[in-house]
mmCIF file of the C-alpha atoms, coordinates in Angstrom:
data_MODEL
# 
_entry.id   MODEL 
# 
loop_
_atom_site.group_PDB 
_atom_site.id 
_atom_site.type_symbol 
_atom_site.label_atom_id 
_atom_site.label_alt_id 
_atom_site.label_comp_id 
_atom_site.label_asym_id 
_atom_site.label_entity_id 
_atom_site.label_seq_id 
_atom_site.pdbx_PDB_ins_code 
_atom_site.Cartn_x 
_atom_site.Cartn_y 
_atom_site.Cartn_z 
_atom_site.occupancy 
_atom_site.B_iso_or_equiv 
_atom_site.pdbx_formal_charge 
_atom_site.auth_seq_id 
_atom_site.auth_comp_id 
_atom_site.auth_asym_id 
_atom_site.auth_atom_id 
_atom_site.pdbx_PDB_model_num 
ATOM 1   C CA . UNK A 1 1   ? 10.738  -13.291 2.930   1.00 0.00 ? 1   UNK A CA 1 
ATOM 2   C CA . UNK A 1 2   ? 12.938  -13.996 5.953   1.00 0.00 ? 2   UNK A CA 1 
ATOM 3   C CA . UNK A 1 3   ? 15.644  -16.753 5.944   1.00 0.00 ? 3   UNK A CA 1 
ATOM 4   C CA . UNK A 1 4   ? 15.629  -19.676 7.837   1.00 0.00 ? 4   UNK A CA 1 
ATOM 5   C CA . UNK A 1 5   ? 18.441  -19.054 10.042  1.00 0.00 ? 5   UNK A CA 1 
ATOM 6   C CA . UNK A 1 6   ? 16.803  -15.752 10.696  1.00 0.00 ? 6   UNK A CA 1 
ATOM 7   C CA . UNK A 1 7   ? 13.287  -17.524 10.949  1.00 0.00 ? 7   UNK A CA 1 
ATOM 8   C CA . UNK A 1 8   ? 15.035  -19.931 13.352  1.00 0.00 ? 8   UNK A CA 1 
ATOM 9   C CA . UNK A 1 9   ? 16.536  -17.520 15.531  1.00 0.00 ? 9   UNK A CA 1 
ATOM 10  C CA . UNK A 1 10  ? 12.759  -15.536 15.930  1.00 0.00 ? 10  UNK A CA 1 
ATOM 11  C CA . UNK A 1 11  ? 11.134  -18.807 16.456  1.00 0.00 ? 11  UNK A CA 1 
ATOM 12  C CA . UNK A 1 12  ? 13.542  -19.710 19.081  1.00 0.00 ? 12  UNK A CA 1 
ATOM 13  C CA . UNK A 1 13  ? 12.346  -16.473 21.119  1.00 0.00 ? 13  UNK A CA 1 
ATOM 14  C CA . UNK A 1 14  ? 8.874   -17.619 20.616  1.00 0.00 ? 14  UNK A CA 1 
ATOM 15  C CA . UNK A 1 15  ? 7.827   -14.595 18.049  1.00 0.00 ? 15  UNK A CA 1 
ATOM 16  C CA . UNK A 1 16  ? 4.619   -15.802 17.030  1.00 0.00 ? 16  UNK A CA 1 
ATOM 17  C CA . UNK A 1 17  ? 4.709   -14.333 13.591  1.00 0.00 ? 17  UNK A CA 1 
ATOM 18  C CA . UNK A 1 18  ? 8.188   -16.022 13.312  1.00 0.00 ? 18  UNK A CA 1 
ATOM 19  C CA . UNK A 1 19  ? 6.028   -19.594 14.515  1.00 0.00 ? 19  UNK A CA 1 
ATOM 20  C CA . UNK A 1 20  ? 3.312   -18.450 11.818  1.00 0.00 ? 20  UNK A CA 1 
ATOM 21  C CA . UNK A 1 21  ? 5.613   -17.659 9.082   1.00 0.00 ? 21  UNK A CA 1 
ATOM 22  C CA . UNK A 1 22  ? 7.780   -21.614 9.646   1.00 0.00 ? 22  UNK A CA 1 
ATOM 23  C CA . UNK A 1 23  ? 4.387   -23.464 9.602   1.00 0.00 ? 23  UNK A CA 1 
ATOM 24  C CA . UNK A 1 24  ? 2.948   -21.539 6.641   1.00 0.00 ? 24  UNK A CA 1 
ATOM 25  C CA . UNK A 1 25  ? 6.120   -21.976 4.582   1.00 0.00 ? 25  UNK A CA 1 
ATOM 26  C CA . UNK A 1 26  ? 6.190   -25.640 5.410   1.00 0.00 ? 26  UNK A CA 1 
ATOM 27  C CA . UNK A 1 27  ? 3.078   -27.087 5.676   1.00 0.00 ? 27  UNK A CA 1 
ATOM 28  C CA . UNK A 1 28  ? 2.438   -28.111 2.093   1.00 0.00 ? 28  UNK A CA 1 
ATOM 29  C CA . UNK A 1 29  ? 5.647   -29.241 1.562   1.00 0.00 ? 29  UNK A CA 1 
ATOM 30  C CA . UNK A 1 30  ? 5.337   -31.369 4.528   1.00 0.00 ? 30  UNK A CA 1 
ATOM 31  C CA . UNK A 1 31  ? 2.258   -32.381 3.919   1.00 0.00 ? 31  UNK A CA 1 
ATOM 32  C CA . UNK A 1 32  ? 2.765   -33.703 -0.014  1.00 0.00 ? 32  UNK A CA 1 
ATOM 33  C CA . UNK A 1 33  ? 6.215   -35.130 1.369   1.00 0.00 ? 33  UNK A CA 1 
ATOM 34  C CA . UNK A 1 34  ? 4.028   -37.747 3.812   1.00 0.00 ? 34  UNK A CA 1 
ATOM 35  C CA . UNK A 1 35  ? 0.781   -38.109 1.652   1.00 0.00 ? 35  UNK A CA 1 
ATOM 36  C CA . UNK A 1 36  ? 3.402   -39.538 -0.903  1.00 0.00 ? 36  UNK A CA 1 
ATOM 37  C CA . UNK A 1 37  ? 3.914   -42.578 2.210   1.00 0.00 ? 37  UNK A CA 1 
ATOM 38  C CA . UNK A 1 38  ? 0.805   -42.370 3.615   1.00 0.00 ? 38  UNK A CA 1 
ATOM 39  C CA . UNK A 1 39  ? -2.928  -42.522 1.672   1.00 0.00 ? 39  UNK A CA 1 
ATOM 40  C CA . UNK A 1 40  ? -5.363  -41.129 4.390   1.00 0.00 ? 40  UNK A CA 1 
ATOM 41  C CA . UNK A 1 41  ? -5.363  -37.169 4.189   1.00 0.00 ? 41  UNK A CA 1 
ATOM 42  C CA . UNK A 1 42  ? -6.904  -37.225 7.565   1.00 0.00 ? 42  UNK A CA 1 
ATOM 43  C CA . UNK A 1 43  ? -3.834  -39.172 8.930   1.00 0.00 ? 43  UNK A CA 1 
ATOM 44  C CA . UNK A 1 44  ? -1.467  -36.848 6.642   1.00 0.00 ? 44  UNK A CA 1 
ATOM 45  C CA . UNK A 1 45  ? -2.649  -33.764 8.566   1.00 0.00 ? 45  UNK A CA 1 
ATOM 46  C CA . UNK A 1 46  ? -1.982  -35.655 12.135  1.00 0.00 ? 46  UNK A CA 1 
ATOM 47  C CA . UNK A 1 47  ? 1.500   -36.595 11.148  1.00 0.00 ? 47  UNK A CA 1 
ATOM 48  C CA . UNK A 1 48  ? 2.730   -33.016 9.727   1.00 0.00 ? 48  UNK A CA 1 
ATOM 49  C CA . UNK A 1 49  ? 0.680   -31.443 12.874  1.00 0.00 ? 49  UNK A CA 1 
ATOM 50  C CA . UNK A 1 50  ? 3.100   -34.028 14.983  1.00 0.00 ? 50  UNK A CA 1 
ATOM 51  C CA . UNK A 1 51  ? 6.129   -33.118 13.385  1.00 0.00 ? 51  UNK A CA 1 
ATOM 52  C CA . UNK A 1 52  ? 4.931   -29.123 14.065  1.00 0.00 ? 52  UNK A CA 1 
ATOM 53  C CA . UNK A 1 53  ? 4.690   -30.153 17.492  1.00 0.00 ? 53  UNK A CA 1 
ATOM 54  C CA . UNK A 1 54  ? 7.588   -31.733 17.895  1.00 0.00 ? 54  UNK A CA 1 
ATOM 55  C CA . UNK A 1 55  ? 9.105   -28.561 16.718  1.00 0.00 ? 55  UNK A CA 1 
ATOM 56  C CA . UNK A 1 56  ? 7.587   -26.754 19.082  1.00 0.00 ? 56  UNK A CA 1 
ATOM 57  C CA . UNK A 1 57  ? 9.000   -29.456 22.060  1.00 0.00 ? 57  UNK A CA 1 
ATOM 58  C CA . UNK A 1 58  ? 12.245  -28.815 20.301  1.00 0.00 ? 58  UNK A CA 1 
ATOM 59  C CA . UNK A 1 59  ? 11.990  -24.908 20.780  1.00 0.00 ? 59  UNK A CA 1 
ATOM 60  C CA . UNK A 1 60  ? 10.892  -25.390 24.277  1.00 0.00 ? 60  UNK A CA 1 
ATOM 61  C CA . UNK A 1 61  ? 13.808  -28.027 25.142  1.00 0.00 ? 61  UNK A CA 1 
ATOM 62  C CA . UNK A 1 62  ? 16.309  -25.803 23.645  1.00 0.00 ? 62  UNK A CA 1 
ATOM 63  C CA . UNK A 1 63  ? 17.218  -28.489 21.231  1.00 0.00 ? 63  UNK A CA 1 
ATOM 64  C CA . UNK A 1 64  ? 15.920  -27.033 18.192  1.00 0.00 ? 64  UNK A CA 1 
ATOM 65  C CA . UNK A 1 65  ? 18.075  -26.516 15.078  1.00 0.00 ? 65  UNK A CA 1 
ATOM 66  C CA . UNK A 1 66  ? 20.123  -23.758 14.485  1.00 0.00 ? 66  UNK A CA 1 
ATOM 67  C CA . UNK A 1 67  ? 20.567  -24.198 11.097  1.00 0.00 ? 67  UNK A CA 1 
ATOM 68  C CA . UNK A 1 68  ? 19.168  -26.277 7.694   1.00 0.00 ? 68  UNK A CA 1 
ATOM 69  C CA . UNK A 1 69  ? 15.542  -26.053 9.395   1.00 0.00 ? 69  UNK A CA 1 
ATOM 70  C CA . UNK A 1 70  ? 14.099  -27.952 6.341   1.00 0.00 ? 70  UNK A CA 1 
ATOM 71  C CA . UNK A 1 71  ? 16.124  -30.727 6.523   1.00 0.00 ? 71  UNK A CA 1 
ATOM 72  C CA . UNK A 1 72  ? 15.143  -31.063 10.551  1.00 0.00 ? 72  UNK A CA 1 
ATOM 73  C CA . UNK A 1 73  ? 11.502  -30.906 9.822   1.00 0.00 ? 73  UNK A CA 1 
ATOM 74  C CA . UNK A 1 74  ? 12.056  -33.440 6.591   1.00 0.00 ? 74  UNK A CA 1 
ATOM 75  C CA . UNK A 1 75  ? 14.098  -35.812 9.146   1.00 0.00 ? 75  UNK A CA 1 
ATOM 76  C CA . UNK A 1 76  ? 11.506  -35.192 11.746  1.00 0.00 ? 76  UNK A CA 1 
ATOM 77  C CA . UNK A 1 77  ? 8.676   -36.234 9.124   1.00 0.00 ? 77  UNK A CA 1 
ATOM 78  C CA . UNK A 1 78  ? 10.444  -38.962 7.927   1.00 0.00 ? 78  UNK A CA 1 
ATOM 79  C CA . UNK A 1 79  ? 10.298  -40.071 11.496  1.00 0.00 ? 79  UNK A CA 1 
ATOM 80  C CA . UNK A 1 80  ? 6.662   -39.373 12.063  1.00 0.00 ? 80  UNK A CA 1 
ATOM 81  C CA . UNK A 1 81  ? 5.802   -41.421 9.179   1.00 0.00 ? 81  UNK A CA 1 
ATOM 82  C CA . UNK A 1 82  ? 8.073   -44.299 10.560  1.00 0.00 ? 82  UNK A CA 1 
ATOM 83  C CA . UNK A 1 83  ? 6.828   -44.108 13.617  1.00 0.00 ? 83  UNK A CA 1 
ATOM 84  C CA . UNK A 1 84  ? 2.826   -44.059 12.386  1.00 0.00 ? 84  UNK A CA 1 
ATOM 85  C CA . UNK A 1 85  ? 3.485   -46.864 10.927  1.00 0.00 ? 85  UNK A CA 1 
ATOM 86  C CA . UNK A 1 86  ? 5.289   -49.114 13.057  1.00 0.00 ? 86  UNK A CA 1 
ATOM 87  C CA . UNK A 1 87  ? 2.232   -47.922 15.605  1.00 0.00 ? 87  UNK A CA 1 
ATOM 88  C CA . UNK A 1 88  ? 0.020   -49.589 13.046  1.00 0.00 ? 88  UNK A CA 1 
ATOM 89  C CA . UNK A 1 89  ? 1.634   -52.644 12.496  1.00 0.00 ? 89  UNK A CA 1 
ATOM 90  C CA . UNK A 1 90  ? 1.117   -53.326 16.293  1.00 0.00 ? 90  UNK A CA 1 
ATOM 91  C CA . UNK A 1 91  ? -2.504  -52.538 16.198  1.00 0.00 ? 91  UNK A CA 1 
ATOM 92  C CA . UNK A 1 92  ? -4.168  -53.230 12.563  1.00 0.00 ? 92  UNK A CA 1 
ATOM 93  C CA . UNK A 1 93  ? -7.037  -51.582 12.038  1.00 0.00 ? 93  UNK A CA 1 
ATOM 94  C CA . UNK A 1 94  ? -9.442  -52.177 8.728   1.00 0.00 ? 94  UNK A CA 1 
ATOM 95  C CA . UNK A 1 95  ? -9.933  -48.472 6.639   1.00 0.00 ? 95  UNK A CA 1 
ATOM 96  C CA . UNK A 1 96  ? -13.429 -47.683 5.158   1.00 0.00 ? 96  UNK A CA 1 
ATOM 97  C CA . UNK A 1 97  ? -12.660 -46.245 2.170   1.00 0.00 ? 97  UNK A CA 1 
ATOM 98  C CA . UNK A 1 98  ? -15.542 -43.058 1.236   1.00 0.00 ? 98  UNK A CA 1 
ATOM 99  C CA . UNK A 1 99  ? -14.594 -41.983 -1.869  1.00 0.00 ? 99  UNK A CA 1 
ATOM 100 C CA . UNK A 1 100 ? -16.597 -45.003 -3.320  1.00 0.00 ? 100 UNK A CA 1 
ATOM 101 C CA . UNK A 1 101 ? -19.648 -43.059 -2.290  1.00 0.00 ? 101 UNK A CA 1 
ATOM 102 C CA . UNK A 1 102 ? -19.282 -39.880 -4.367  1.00 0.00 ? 102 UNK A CA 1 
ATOM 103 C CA . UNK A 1 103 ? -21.182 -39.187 -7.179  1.00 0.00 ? 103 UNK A CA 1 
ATOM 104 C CA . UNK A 1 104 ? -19.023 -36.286 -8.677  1.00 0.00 ? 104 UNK A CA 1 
ATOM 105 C CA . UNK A 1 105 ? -16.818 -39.058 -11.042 1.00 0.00 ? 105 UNK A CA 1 
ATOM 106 C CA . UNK A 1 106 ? -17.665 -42.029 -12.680 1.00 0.00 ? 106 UNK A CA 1 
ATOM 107 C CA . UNK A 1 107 ? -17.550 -45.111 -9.729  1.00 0.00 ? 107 UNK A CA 1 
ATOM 108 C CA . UNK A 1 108 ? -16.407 -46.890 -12.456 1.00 0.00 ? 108 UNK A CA 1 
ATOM 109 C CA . UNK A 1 109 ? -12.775 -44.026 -12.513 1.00 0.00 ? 109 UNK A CA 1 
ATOM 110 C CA . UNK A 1 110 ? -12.800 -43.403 -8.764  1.00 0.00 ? 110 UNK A CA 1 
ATOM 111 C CA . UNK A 1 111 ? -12.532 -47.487 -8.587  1.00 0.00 ? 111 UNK A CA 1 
ATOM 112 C CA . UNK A 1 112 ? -9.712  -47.744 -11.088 1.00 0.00 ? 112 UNK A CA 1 
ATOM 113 C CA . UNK A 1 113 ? -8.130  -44.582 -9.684  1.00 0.00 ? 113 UNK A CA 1 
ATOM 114 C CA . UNK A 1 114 ? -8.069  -46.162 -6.306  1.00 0.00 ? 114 UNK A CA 1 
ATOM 115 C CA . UNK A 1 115 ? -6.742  -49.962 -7.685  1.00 0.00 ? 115 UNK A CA 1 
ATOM 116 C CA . UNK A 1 116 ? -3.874  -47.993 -9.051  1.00 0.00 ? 116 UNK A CA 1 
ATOM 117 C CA . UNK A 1 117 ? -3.264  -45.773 -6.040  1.00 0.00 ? 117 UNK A CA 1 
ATOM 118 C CA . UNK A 1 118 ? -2.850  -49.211 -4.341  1.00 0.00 ? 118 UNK A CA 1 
ATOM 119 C CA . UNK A 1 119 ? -0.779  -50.826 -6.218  1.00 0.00 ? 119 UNK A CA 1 
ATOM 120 C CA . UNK A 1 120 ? 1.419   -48.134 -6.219  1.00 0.00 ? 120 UNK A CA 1 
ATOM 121 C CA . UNK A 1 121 ? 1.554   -48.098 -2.910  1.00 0.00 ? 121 UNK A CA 1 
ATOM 122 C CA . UNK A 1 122 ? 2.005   -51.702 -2.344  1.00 0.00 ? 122 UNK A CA 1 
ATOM 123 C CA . UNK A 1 123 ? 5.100   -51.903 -4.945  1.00 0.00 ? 123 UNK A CA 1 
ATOM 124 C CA . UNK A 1 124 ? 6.505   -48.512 -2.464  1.00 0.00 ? 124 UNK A CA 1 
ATOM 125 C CA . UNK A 1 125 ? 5.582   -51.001 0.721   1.00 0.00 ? 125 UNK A CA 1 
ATOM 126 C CA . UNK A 1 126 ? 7.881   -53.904 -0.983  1.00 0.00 ? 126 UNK A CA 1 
ATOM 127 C CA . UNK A 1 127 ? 11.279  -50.578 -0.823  1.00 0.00 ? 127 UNK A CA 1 
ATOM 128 C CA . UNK A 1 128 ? 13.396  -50.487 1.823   1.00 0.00 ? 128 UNK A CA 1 
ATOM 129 C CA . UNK A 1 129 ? 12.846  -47.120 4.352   1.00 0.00 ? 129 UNK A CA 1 
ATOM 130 C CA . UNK A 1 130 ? 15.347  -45.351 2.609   1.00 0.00 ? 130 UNK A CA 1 
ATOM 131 C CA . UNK A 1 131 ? 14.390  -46.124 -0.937  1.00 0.00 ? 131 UNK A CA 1 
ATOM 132 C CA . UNK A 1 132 ? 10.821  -44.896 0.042   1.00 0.00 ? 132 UNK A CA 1 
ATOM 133 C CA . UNK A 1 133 ? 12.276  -41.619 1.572   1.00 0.00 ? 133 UNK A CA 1 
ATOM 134 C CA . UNK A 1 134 ? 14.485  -41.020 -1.467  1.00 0.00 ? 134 UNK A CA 1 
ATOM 135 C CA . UNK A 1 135 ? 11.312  -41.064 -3.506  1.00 0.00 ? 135 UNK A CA 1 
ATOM 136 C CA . UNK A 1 136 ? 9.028   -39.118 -1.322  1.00 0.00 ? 136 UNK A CA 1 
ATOM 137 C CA . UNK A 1 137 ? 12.058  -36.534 -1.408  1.00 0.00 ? 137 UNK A CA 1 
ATOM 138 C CA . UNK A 1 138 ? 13.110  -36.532 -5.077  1.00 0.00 ? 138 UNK A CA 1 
ATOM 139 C CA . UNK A 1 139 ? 9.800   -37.071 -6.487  1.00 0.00 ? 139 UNK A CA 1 
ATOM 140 C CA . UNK A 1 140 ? 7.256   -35.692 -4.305  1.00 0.00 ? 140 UNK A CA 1 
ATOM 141 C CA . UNK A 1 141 ? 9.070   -32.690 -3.132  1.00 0.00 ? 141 UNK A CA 1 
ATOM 142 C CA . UNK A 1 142 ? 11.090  -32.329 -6.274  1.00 0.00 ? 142 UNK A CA 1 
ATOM 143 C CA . UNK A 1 143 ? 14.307  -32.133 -4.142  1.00 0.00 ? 143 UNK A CA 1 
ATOM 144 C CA . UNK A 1 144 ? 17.635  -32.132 -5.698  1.00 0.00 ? 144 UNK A CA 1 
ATOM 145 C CA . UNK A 1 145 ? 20.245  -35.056 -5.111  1.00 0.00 ? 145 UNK A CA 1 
ATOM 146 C CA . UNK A 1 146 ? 22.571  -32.903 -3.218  1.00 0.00 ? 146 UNK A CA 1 
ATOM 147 C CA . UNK A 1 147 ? 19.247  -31.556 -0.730  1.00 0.00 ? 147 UNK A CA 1 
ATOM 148 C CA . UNK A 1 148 ? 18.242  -35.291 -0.238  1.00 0.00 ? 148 UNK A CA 1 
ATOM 149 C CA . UNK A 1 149 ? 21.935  -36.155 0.424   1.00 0.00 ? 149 UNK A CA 1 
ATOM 150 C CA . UNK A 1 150 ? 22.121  -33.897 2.911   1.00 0.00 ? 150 UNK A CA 1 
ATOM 151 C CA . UNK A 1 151 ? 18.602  -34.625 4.529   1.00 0.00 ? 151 UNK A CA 1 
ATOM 152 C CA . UNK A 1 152 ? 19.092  -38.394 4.859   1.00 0.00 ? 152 UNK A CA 1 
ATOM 153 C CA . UNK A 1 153 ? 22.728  -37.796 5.615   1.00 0.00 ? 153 UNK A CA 1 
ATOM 154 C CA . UNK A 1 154 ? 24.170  -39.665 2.614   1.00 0.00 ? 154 UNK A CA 1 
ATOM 155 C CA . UNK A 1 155 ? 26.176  -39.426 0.078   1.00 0.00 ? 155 UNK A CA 1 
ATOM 156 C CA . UNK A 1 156 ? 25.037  -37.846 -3.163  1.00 0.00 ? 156 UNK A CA 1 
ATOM 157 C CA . UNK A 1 157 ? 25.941  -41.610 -4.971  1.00 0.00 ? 157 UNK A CA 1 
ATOM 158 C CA . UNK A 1 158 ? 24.793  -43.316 -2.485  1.00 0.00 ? 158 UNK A CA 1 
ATOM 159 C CA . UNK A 1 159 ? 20.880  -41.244 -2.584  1.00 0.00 ? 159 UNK A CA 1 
ATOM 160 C CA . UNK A 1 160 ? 21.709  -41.849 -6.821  1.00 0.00 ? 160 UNK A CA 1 
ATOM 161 C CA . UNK A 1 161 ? 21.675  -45.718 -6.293  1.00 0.00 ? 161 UNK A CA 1 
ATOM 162 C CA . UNK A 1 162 ? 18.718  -45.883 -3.592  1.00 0.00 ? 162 UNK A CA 1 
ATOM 163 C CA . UNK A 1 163 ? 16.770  -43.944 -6.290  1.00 0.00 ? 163 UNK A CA 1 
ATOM 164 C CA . UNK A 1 164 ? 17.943  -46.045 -8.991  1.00 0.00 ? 164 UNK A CA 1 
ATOM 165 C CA . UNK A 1 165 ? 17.273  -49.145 -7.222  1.00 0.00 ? 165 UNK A CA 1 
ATOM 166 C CA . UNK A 1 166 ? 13.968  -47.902 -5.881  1.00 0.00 ? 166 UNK A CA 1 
ATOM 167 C CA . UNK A 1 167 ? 12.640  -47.232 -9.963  1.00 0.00 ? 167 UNK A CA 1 
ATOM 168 C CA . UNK A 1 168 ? 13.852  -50.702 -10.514 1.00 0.00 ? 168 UNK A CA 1 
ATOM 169 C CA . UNK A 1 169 ? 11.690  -52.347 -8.296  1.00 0.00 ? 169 UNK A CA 1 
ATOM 170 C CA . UNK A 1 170 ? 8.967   -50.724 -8.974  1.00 0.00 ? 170 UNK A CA 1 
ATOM 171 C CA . UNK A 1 171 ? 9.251   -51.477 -12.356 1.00 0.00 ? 171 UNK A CA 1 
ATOM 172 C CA . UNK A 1 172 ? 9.491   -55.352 -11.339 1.00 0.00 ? 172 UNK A CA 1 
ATOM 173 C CA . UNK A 1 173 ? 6.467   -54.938 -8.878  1.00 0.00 ? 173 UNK A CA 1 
ATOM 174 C CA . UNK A 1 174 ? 3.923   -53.230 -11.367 1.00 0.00 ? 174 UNK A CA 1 
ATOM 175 C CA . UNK A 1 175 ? 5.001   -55.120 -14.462 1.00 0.00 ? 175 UNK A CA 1 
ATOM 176 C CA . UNK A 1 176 ? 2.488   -57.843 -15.189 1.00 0.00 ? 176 UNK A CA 1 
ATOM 177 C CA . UNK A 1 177 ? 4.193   -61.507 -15.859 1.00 0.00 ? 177 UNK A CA 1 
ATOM 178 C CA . UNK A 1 178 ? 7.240   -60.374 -14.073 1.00 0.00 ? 178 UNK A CA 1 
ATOM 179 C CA . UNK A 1 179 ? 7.731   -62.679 -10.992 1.00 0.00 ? 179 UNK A CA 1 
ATOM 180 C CA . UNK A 1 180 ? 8.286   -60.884 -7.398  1.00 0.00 ? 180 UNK A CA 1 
# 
């Protein structure tokens, strides 16, 4: 497999197996990096299709990256993901949620499955930005300290304590008795 600054260079000239060979190494990590912000799989393939896109503006601007291409994409995402979401504080809208209607588990598992999915999700709502994108990063793209670091521009401490900090609340948001 090519390296990045190699894959970087192609993509710049528009080689299409270049373009191909970014998207297919990226896409799943991409994509588990946002679903761990954002529940809707639908709405997880929009946002890493954006941050694609924007990738391809970049190329076509002539402001792409020349270097650390996974860290540009993870910034871009993290963006994306910011952006979705301040889009959908402005204009609410209520989500049907399907997966009540399948009759491949239990209703009674896909219920509880989906409680806990959402209180998980509301104790990550209650973390600052960057705790949430030290989390997405160290735990749902299994990144090391020094990677994240470098992604959110931060010291390697300084990503130690957000993470540290992050657990912490959690653990006060999803213990029962403790007070918020």
């Amino acid at each position: 497999m090519l390296d990045d600054a190699e894959l970087l260079s192609r993509a710049c000239a528009l080689e299409t197996d270049a373009l191909a060979a970014i998207h297919d190494a990226y896409y799943q990590p991409l994509y588990r990096y946002i679903s761990f912000r954002v529940s809707d799989h639908h709405t997880c393939e929009d946002l890493v299709s954006e941050v694609f896109s924007r990738f391809l503006k970049a190329i076509a601007q002539r402001t792409a990256p020349r270097s650390n291409l996974r860290g540009w994409l993870f910034k871009v995402a993290a963006n994306v993901v910011s952006d979705h979401y301040r889009r959908a504080y402005r204009a609410p809208s209520a989500r049907l949620d399907e997966r009540m209607v399948s009759q491949e588990p239990e209703p009674a598992e896909v219920a509880e499955q989906i409680a806990v999915n959402e209180e998980l999700r509301r104790a990550i709502s209650h973390l600052t930005d960057e705790q949430q994108q030290v989390l997405a990063l160290r735990f749902g793209q299994n990144l090391p300290v020094q990677e994240v670091a470098r992604i959110l521009g931060k010291t390697e401490g300084a990503v130690k304590q957000l993470q540290l900090r992050a657990i912490a609340a959690l653990a006060r948001h999803l213990t029962p008795g403790m007070v918020e």
